[in-house]
C-alpha positions in Angstrom: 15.7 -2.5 -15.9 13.1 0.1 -15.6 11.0 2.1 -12.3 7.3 2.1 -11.8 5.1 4.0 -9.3 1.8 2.9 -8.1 -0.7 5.7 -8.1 -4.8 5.8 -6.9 -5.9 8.6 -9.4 -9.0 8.3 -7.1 -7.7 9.3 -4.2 -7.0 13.1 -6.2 -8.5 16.2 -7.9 -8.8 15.0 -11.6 -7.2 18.2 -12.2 -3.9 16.7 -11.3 -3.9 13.8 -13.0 -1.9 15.1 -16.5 0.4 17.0 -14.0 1.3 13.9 -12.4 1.5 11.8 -15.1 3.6 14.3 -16.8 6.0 14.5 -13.3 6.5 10.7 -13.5 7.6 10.6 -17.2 9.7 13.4 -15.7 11.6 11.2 -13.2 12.2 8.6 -15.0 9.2 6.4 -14.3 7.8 4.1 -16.7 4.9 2.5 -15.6 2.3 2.6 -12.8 0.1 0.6 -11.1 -3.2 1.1 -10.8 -6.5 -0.2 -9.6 -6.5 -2.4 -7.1 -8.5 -0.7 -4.7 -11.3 0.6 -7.0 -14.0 -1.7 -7.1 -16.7 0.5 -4.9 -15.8 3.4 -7.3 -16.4 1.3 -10.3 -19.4 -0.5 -9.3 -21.0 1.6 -6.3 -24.2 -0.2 -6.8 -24.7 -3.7 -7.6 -24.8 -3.7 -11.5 -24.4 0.4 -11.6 -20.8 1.3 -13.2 -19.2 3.9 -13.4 -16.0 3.4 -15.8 -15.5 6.6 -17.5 -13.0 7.9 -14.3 -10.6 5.1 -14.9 -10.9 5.4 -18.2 -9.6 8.7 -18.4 -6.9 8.0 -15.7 -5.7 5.3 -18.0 -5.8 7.2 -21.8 -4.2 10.3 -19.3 -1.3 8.3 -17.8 -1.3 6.4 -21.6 -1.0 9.6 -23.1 2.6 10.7 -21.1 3.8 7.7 -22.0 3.8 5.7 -19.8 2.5 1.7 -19.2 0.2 0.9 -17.0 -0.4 -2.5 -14.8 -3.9 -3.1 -14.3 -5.0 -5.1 -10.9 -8.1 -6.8 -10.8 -9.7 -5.1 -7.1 -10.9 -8.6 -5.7 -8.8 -8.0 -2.1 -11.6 -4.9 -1.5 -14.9 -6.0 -2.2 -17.5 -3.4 -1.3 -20.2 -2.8 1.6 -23.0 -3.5 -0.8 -21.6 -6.9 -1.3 -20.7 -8.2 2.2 -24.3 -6.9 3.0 -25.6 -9.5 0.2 -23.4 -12.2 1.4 -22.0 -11.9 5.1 -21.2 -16.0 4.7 -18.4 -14.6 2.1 -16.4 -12.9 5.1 -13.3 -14.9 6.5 -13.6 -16.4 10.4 -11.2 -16.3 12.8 -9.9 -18.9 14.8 -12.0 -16.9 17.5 -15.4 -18.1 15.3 -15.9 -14.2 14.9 -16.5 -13.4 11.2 -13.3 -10.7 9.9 -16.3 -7.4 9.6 -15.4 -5.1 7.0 -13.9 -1.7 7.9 -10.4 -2.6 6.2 -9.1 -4.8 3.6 -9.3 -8.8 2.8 -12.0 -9.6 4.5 -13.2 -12.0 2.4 -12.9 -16.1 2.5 -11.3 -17.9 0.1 -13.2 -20.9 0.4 -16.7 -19.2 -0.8 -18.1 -20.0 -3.7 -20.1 -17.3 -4.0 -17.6 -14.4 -3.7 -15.4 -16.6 -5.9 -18.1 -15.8 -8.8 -17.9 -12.4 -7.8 -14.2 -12.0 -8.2 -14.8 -14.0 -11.4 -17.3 -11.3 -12.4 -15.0 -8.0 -11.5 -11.7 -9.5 -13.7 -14.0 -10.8 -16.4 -15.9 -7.2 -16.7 -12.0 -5.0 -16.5 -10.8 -7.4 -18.9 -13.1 -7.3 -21.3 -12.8 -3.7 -21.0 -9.2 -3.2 -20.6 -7.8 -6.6 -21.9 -6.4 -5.1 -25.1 -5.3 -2.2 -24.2 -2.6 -0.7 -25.9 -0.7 1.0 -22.7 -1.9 -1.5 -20.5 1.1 -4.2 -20.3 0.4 -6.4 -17.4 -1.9 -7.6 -14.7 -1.8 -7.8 -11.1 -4.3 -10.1 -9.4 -5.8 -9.0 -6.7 -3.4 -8.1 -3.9 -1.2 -9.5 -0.9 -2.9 -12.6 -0.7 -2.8 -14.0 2.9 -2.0 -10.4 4.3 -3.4 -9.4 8.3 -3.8 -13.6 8.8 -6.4 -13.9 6.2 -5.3 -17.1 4.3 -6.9 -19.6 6.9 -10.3 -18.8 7.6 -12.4 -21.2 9.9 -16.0 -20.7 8.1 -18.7 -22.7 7.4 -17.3 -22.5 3.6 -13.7 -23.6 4.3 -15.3 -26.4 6.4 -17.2 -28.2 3.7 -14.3 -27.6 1.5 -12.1 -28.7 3.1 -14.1 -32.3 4.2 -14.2 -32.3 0.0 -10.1 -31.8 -0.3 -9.9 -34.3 2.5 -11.8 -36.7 0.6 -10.3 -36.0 -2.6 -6.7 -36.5 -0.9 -7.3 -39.8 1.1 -10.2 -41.7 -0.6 -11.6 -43.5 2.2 -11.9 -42.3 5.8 -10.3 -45.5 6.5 -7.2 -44.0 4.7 -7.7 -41.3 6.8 -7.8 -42.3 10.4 -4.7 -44.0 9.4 -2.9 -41.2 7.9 -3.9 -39.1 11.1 -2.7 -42.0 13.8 -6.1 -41.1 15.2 -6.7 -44.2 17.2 -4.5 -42.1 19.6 -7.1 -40.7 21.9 -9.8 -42.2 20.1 -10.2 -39.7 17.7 -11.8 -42.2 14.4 -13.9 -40.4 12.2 -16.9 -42.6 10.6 -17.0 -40.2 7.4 -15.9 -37.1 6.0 -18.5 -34.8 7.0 -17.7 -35.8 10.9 -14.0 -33.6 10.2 -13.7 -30.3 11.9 -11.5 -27.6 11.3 -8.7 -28.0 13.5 -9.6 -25.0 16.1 -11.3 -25.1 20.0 -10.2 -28.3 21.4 -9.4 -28.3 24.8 -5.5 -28.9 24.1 -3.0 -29.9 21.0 -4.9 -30.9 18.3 -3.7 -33.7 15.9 -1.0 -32.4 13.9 -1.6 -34.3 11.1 -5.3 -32.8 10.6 -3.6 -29.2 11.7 -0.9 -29.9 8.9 -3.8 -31.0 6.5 -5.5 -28.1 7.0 -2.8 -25.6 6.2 -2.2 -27.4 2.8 -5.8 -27.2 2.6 -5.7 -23.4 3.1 -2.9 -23.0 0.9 -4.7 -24.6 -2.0 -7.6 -22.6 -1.7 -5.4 -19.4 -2.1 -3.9 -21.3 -5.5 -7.8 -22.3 -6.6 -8.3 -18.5 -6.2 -5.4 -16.8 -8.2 -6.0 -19.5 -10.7 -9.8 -18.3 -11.6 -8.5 -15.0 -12.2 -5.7 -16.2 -14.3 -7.7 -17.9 -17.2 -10.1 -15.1 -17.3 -6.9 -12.7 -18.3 -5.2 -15.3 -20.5 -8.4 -15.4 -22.3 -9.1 -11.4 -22.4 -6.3 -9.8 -22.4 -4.1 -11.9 -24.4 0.2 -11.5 -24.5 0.3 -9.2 -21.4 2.1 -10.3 -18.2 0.2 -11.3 -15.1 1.4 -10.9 -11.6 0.7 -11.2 -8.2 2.9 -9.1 -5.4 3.8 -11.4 -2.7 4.8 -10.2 0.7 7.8 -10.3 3.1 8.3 -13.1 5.4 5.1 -14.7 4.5 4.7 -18.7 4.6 1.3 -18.6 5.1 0.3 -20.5 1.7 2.9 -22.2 -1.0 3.9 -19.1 -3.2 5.3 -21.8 -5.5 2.2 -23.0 -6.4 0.3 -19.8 -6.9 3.3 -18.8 -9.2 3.2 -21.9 -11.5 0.2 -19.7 -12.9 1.8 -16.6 -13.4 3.9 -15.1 -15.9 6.5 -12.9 -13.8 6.2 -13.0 -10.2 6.5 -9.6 -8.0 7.1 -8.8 -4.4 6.6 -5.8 -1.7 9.8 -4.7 -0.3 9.6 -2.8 2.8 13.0 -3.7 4.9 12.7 -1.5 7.8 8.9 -2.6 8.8 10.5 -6.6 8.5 13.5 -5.7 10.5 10.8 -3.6 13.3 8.2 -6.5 13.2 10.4 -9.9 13.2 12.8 -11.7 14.8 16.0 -9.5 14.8 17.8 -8.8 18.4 17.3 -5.5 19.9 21.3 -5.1 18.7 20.4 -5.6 15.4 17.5 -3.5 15.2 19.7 -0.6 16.7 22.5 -0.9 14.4 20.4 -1.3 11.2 17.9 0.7 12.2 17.3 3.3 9.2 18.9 0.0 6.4 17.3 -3.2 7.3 19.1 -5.9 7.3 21.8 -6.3 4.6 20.2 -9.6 3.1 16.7 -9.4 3.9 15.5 -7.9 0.3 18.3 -10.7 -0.7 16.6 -13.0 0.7 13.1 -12.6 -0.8 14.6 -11.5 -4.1 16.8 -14.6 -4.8 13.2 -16.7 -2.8 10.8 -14.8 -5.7 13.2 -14.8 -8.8 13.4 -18.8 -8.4 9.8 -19.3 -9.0 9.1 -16.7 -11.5 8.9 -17.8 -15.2 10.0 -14.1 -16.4 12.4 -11.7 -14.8 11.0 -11.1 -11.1 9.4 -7.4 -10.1 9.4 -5.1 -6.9 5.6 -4.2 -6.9 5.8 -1.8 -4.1 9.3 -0.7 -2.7 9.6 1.5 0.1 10.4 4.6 -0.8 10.3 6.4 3.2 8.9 5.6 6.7 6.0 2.9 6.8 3.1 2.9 9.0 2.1 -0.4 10.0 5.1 -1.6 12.0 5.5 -0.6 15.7 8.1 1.6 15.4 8.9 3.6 12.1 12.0 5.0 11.2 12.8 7.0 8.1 15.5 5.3 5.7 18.8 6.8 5.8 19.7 9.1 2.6 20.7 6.8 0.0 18.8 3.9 1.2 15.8 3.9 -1.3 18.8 3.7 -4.1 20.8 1.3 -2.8 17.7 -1.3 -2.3 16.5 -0.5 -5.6 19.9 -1.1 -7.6 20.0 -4.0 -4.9 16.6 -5.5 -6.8 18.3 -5.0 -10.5 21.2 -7.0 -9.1 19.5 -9.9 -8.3 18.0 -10.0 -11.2 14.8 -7.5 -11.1 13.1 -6.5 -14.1 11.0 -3.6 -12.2 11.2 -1.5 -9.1 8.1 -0.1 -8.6 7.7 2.7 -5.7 4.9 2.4 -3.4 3.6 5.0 -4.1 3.6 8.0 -6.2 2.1 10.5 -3.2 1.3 10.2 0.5 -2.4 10.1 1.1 -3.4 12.9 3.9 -6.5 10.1 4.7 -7.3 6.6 5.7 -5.5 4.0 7.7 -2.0 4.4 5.3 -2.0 8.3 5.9 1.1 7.9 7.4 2.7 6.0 5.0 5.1 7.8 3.2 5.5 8.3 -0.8 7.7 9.8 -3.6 6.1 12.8 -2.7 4.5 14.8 0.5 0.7 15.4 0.8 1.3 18.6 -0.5 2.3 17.9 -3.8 6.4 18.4 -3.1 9.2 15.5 -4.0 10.1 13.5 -1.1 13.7 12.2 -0.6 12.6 8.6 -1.9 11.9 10.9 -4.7 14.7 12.1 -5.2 16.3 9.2 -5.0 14.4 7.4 -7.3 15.1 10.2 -10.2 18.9 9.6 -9.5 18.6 6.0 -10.3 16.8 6.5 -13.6 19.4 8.6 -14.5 21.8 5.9 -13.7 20.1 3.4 -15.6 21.7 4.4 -19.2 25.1 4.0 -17.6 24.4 0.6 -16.5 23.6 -2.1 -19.1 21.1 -4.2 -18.6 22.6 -8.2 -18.4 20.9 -11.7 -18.0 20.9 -13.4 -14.5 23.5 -16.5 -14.9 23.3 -19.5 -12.5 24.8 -19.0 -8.3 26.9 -22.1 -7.9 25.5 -21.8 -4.1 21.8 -23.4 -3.7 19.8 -23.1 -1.0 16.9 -25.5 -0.5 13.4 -23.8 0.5 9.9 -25.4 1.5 7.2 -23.8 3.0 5.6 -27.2 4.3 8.6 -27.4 6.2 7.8 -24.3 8.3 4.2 -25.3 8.4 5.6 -28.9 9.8 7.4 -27.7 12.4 5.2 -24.8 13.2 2.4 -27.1 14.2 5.0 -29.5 16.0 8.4 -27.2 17.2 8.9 -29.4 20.2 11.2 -26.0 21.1 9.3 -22.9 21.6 12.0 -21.0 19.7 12.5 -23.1 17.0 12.0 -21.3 13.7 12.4 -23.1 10.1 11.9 -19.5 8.3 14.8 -17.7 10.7 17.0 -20.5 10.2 16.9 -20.6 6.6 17.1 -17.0 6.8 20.3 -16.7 9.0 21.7 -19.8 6.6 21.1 -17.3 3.5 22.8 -14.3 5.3 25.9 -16.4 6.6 26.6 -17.6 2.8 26.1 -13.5 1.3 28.5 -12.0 4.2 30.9 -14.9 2.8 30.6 -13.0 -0.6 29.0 -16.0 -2.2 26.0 -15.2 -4.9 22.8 -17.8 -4.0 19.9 -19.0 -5.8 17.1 -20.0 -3.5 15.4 -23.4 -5.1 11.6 -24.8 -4.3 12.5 -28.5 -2.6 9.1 -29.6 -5.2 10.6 -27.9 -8.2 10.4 -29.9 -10.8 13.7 -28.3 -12.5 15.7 -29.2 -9.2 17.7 -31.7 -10.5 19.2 -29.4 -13.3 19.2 -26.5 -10.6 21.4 -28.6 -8.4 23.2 -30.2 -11.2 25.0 -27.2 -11.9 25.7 -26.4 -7.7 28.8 -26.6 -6.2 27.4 -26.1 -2.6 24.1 -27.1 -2.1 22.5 -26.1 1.8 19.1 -27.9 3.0 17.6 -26.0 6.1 15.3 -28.3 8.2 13.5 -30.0 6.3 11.2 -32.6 8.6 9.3 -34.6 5.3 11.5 -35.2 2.1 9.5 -34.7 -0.9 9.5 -37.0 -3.5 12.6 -37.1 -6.0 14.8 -34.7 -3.8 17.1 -37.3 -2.7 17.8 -38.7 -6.2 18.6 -34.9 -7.1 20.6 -34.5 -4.3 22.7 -38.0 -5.1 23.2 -36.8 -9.0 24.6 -33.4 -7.7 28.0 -33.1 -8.0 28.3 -30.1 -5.0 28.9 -30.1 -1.1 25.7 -30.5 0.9 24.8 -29.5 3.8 21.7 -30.5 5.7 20.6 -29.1 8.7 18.8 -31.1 11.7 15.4 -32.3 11.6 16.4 -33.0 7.8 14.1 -36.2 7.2 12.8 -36.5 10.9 8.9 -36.8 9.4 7.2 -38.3 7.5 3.9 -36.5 4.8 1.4 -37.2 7.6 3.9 -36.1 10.3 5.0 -39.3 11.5 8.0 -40.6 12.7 9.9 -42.9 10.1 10.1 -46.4 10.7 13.6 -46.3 10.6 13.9 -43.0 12.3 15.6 -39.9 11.1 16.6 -38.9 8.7 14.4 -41.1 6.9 15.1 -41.3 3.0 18.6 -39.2 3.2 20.0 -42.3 4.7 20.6 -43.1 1.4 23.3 -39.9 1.6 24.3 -40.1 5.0 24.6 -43.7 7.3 22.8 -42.5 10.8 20.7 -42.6 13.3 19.0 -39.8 14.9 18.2 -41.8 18.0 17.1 -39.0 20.2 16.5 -35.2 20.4 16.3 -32.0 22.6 15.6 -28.8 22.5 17.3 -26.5 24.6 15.7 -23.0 26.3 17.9 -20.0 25.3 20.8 -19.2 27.4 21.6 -23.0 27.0 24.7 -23.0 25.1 26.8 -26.7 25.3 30.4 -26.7 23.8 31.4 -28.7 20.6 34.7 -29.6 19.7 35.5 -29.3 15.9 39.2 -30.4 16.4 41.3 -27.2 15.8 38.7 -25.0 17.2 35.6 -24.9 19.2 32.0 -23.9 19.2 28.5 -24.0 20.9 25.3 -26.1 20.3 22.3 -23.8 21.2 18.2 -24.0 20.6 18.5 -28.2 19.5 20.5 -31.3 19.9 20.5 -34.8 18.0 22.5 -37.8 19.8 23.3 -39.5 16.8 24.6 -43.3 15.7 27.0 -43.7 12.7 27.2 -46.5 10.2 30.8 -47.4 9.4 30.7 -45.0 6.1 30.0 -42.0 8.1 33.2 -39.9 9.8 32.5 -38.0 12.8 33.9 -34.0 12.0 32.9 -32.6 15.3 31.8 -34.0 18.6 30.2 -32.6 21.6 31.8 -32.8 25.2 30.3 -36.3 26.2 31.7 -37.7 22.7 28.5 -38.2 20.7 28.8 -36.7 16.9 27.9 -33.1 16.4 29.1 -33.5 12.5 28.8 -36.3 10.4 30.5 -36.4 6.8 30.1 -38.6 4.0 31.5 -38.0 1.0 29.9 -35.4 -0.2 27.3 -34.4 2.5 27.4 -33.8 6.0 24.9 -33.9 8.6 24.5 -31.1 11.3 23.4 -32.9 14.5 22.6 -29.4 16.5 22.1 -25.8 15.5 25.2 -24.2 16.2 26.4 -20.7 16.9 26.3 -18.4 14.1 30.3 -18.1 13.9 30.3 -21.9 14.1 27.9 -22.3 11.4 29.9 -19.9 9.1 32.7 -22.3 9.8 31.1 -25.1 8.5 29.3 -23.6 5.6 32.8 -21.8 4.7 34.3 -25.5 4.9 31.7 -27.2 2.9 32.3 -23.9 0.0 35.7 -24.7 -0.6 35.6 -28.2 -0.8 33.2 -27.2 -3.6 35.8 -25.4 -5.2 33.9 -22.1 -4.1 36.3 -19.1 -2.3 34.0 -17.5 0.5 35.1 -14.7 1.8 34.4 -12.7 4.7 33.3 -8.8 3.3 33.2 -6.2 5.4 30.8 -5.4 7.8 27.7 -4.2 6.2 28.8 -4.7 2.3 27.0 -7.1 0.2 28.5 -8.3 -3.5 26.2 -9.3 -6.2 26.7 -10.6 -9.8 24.8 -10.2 -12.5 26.3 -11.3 -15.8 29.3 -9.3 -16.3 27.9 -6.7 -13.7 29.6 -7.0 -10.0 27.3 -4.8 -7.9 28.5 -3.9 -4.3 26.4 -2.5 -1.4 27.5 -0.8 1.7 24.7 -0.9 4.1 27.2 0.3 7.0 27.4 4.0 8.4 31.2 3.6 7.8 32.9 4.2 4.5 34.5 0.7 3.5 37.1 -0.6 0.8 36.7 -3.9 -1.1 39.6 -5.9 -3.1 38.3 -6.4 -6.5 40.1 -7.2 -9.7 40.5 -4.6 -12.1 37.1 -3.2 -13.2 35.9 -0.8 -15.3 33.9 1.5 -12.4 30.1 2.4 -13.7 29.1 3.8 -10.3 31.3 4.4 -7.8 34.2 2.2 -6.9 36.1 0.4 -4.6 35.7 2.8 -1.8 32.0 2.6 -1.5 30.1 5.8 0.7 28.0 4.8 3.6 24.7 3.8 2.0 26.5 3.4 -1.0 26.5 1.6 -4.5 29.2 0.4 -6.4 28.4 -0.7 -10.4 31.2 -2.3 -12.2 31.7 -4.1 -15.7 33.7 -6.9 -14.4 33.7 -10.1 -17.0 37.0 -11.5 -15.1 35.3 -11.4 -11.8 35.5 -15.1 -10.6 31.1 -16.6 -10.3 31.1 -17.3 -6.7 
């Protein structure tokens, strides 16, 4: 467990450099990021470079000790280049090109800046591949973010006909796939296909679905040509990428099957500003974030990273880019970073080592002020590497609580809700956050990972957010695991082209569980119908199922005209509605214990994590609260835990939950 910094030596006096270097060996801080924004100040000129200012950034930071991640600067290419090549920019679904004046403005379906980008990592790596202090590699940066994974150019038009062709053969094959004898939309070949934008209503969903996996592997093509460059040059150092927060826009599954560790950019109180959470919630976690939404994306990036998972850039003050932005409350920048080391983090790195008085970020804040003085995310930070030799640092063992995550299942339902408010990424979400406030640890598992089986093998509760098409070999995983499952509606209600089965939902998971989903609704909010669990009673909200149930299926909860709410076979049940978040605890409670799990409700605000023999405890609540715990020997803290607070203990009797 150890604390980076990302620092732009170009952004200051070289005069400071040794002075800052020396500060963050000071700290605690043991590597830095560098580099991703540098490509005009290395190559100002086509074919003029000017290296020697990053090379003495990186023998200065080298020489206080410390290790440095290199990123390769592909998500900034320069003015000169956009002039050579405007057909590299990205197009909107507008048809006007994304100018340059910011960041990411390039398409990922051009060739040409492809060779480019190929040319920039090639030329650092040959240069910096073997460098002693350089450990790792980030490529590029943020992939996707500012709605720049699907671009509508010319480029990603012809591509796309080409991944079209590659994925259906024939256009025969095709026009089937698509249903598109439905208003007479047959294509004679692949160059008559389109990118789906500009009709005068709903486009096909298949080709709109198509297209988004089409997008998605061009972000995977991408990351992959930078990849085997580094393998090549900079042999038996780690390469990255830092994905984002609440981002589905491509399959971050695929992109990490080429890395070596994957990273991620925590920044809680822009998510909780710029998503979905109630003006309630926003109030009352105001200067925290929500208690499980770096849990979230932690448990989501540790389960597709090869190596121990990083925090590339962790907030460290207020943020800029959200519409409202509030400071973190003291004690907030420690408790999310010894929140990352509990789930498993191998780095928190600080974004970033100074506030810039300049530029779009100026007033994003840093470990320190513009004027060279420690911030109070800097302050915190040096408390937690003092900290870290009290804590030792233990493997990650197995949650006995799996969720199941897909990112074509939000694209699914995305281009087909049928209900305006029906979100696959807040329900998986809310799923994840009732299951921690019942104390349980949770591993979040890829639906197309080819480990799943062994995952789920070793589950005793396995839950199954929406999830419209069932990928191949998920069912038989499911059928081997010995845990509770839980599947939530629309589970099966598509097929890969976004068809309704022929059987009708759910499809394949009949084989689990013996119904029919003969007919849906959704339901505008303030639409709440009761439901009848027999001992207590609850509320269907946002979507409804009327199902019909074979004779192995038992009917657990029924809504006021009698037709099943919740089904139960043996091991699985079936949620025929999306329920009320108390109700939904109910179930998921229910479904624990009959795993042989014991949720728990923990105080409001406190979060529990284990990590080997470590039991870490959070307290993201204003309020001073108490846990219950076995005896422990106390690291940090104890079982009175300070608003904002951390609790550390070496707790091997601590029953895995």
């Amino acid at each position: 467990m150890r604390l980076g910094v990302c620092y732009y030596p170009e952004h200051w006096p070289e005069a400071w450099w040794a002075e800052d270097a020396k500060a963050m060996a000071g700290m605690g801080i043991a590597q830095v990021r560098i580099g991703e924004f540098s490509w005009a100040r290395i190559e100002p000129a086509p074919g003029r470079f000017e290296w020697g200012w990053l090379d003495r950034a990186i023998e200065t930071l080298a020489a206080a000790g410390l290790k440095i991640v290199l990123c390769t600067p592909t998500t900034t290419p320069p003015k000169w280049l956009v002039d050579a090549d405007p057909l590299m920019l990205a197009v909107g679904a507008d048809g006007r090109p994304r100018r340059f004046g910011s960041r990411r403005h390039y398409c990922f379906s051009s060739d040409s800046y492809l060779e480019q980008a190929q040319r920039i990592t090639r030329l650092f790596a040959e240069r910096y591949g073997r460098h002693p202090a350089v450990v790792a590699w980030q490529t590029d940066n943020e992939y996707g973010c500012h709605d720049t994974v699907v671009s509508y150019s010319r480029n990603a038009v012809q591509r796309f006909r080409h991944w079209l062709e590659a994925r259906y053969g024939t256009i025969e094959r095709l026009n089937e796939a698509w249903g598109n004898v439905f208003w007479s939309m047959e294509y004679l070949d692949f160059e008559a296909v389109d990118a789906p934008f500009g009709a005068v209503t709903e486009l096909n969903p298949a080709h709109r679905l198509d297209f988004r996996r089409f997008a998605s592997d061009e972000v995977v093509r991408f990351n992959r040509a930078q990849c085997r460059i580094l393998r090549e040059l900079a042999p038996g150092r780690s390469i990255l990428h830092n994905f984002m927060l609440l981002f589905t826009e491509f399959d971050a599954y695929k992109v990490a099957a080429d890395l070596d560790a994957v990273a991620w950019d925590s920044y809680p109180l822009g998510a909780l500003e710029n998503f979905w959470f109630s003006p309630e919630e926003k109030r009352r976690w105001l200067r925290t974030g929500h208690p499980d939404f770096a849990g979230f994306h932690h448990d989501l990036y540790r389960g597709m990273s090869r190596q121990p998972f990083w925090v590339m850039e962790q907030q460290p003050g207020a943020v800029n880019w959200a519409r409202w932005n509030p400071s973190p409350a003291p004690g907030m920048v420690r408790l999310w970073t010894w929140e990352a080391f509990a789930h498993g983090a191998d780095v928190v790195s600080y974004f970033r080592w100074r506030q810039a008085p300049f530029g779009q970020e100026q007033m994003h804040a840093g470990l320190h002020t513009p004027d060279r003085r420690v911030a109070q995310g800097g302050v915190e930070a040096a408390q937690v590497a003092q900290e870290l030799a009290r804590v030792p640092d233990c493997p990650m063992g197995p949650a006995r609580t799996v969720l199941v995550f897909d990112y074509e299942a939000r694209w699914m339902i995305q281009v087909q809700p049928q209900g305006a408010d029906f979100d696959y990424l807040r329900q998986a979400f809310e799923a994840y956050s009732t299951l921690r406030g019942q104390g349980l640890d949770v591993d979040i598992a890829g639906s197309r990972d080819p480990g799943l089986a062994a995952i789920l093998a070793r589950a005793a509760l396995v839950v199954v957010p929406s999830l419209p098409a069932v990928p191949p070999g998920l069912v038989a995983a499911l059928q081997a695991s010995p845990a509770q499952i839980v599947l939530f509606p629309r589970c099966g209600s598509k097929e890969d082209c976004v068809r309704i089965p022929a059987d009708l939902p759910p499809g394949p998971l009949k084989g689990l569980v013996d119904i029919r989903v003969a007919r849906v609704e959704s339901l505008r909010p303030g639409v709440r119908e009761p439901v009848d669990f027999g001992g207590f009673s609850g509320e269907v909200q946002t979507w409804r199922e009327c199902l019909e149930t074979g004779p192995a299926a038992a009917v657990e909860a029924r809504y006021a005209d009698g037709s099943p709410a919740v089904v139960r076979q043996g091991r699985v049940r079936y949620l025929a509605g999306c329920f009320d978040a108390a109700t939904t605890a109910g179930i998921l409670a229910r479904s624990a214990r009959d795993g042989g799990l014991a949720p728990e409700a923990l105080p409001e605000g406190v979060r529990v994590r284990r990590r080997g023999d470590l039991l870490f405890a959070f307290n993201y609540s204003g309020q001073p609260r108490t846990l219950q715990l076995p005896a422990a020997d106390w690291l940090l803290g104890g079982n009175e835990i300070a608003p904002q607070g951390v609790a550390i203990a070496h707790s091997p009797e601590a029953p895995p939950r």
